[in-house]
C-alpha positions as a printed NumPy array, in Angstrom:
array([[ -1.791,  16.341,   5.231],
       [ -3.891,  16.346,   2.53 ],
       [ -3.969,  13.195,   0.302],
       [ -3.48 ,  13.498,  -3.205],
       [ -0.711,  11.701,  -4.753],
       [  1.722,  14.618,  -5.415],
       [  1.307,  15.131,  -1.214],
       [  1.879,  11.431,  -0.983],
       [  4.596,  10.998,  -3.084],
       [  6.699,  14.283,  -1.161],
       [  5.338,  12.079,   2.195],
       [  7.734,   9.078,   0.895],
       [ 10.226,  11.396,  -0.393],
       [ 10.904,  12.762,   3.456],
       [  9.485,   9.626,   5.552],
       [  9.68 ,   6.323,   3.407],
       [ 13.034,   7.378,   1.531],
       [ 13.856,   3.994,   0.491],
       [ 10.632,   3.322,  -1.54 ],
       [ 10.609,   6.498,  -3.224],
       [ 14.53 ,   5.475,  -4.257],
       [ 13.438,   2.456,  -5.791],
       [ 10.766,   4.591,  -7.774],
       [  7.575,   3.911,  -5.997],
       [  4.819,   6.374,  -6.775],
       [  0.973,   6.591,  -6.097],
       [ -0.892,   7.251,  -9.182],
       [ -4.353,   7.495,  -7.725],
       [ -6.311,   7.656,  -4.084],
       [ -9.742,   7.45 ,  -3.55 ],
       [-12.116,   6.411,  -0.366],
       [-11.804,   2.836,  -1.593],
       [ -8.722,   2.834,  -3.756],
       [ -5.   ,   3.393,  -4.031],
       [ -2.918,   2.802,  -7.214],
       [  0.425,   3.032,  -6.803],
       [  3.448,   1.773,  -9.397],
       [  6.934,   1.342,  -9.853],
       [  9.045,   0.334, -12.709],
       [ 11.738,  -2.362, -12.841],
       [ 15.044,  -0.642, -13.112],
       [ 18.911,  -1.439, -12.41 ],
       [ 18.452,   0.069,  -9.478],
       [ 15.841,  -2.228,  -8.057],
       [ 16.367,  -5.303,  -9.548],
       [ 17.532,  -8.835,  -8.269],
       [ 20.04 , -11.271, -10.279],
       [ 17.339, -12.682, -12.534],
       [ 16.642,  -9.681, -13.995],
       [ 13.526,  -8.893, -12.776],
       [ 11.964,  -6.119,  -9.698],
       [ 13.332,  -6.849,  -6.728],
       [ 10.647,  -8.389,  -4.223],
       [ 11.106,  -5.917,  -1.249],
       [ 10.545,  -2.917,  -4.014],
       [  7.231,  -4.772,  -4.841],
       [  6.152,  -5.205,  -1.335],
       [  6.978,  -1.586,  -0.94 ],
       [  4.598,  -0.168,  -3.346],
       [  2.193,  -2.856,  -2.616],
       [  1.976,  -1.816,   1.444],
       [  1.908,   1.69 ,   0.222],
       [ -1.853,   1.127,  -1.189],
       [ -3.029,  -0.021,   2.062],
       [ -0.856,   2.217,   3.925],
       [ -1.854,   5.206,   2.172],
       [ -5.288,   4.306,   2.211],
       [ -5.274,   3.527,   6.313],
       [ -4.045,   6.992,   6.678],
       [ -6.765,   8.567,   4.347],
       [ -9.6  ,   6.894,   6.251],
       [ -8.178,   7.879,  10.162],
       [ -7.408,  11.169,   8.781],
       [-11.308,  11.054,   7.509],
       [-12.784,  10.018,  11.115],
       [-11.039,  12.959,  12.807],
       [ -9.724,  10.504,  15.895],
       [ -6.394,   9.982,  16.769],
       [ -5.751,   6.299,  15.557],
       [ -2.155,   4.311,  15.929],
       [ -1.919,   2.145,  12.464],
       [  0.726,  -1.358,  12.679],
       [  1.43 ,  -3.811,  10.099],
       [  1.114,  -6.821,  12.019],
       [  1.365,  -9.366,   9.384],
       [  1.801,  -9.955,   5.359],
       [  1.231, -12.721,   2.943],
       [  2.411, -13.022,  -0.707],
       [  2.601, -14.706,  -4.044],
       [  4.607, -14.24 ,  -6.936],
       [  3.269, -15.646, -10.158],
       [  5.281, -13.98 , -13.252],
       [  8.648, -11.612, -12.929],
       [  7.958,  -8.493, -12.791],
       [  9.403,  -6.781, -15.467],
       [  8.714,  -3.055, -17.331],
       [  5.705,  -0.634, -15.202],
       [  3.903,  -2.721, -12.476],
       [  0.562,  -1.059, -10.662],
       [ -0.226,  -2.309,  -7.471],
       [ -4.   ,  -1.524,  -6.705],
       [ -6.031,  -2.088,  -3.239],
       [ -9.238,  -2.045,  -3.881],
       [-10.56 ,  -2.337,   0.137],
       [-11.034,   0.604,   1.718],
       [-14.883,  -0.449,   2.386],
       [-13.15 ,  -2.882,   5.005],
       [-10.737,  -0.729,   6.851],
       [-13.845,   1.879,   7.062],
       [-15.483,  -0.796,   8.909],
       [-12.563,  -1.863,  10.933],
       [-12.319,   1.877,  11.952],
       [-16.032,   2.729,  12.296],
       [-15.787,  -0.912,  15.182],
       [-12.421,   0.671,  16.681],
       [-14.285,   4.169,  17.56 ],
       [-17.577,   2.556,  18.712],
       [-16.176,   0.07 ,  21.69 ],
       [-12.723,   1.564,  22.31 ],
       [-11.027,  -1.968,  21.057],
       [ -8.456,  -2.83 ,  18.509],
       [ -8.831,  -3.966,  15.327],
       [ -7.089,  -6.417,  13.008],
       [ -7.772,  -6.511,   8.862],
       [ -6.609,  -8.037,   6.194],
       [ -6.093,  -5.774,   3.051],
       [ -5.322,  -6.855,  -0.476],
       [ -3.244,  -5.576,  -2.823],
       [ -2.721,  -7.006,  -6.557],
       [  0.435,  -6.125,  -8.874],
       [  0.182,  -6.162, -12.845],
       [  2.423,  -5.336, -15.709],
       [  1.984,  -3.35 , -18.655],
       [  0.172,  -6.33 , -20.204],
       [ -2.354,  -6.522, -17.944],
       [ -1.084, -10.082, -16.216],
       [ -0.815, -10.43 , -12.664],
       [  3.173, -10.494, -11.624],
       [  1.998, -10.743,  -7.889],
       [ -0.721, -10.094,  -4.58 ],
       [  0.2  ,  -9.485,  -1.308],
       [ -2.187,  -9.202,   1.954],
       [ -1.776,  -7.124,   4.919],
       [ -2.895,  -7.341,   8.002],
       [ -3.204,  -4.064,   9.855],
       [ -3.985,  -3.479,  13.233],
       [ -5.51 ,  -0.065,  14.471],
       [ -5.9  ,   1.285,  17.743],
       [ -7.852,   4.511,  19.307],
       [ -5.567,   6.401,  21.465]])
């Protein structure tokens, strides 16, 4: 697969049905960076009238996730990808357009780059920062990933 975010965003369409539901989209992939955003709607909202927190983890894990696939696809080896663990904070409700960006694709090409050269697992930590339309931070979630050559 290719990875531009039209290619992406058919990817969730067929495989991840629920985010793309909830209106999760990637904006923007690079080497080093995914944007990804979703707007707070009836359909994903909780009872205080703001997004729904599973919606924002969803688009959130997508920037990692999309970005984990961009760089195993890149190193041409057959590498199994796991969420293992995730962290977050909420600091503001997330109301109107909210971007999630990851910004570390210089440590997963690391983690990758140590997985090829001695055969052994790898566990990372990846961050990945909501905002609103106003620029202010809504909420950041970490993931930990684990990869492994097959």
């Amino acid at each position: 697969m290719e990875f531009t975010p039209s290619k992406l965003n058919t990817f969730l369409f067929f495989k991840l049905p629920s985010a793309y539901w909830c209106g999760v989209r990637v904006k923007n992939i690079s080497e080093n960076t995914c944007v990804a955003s979703v707007k707070h709607k009836w359909f994903n909202q909780n009872p205080f009238n703001s997004m729904y927190f599973a919606v924002q983890a969803m688009a959130a894990e997508l920037t990692t996730g999309a970005l984990v696939m961009y760089q195993i696809k890149k190193s041409g080896k057959k590498i199994s990808m796991l969420v293992a663990n995730n962290k977050s904070n909420f600091s503001k409700k997330a109301r109107g357009q909210i971007t999630f960006t990851c910004n570390d694709g210089h440590v997963l090409k690391e983690a990758i780059e140590k997985a090829i050269s001695t055969g052994e697992g790898q566990t990372f930590w990846m961050n990945s920062t909501g905002v609103d339309e106003k620029g202010d931070q809504v909420s950041e979630f970490e993931f930990e990933w684990s990869i492994k050559i097959k």
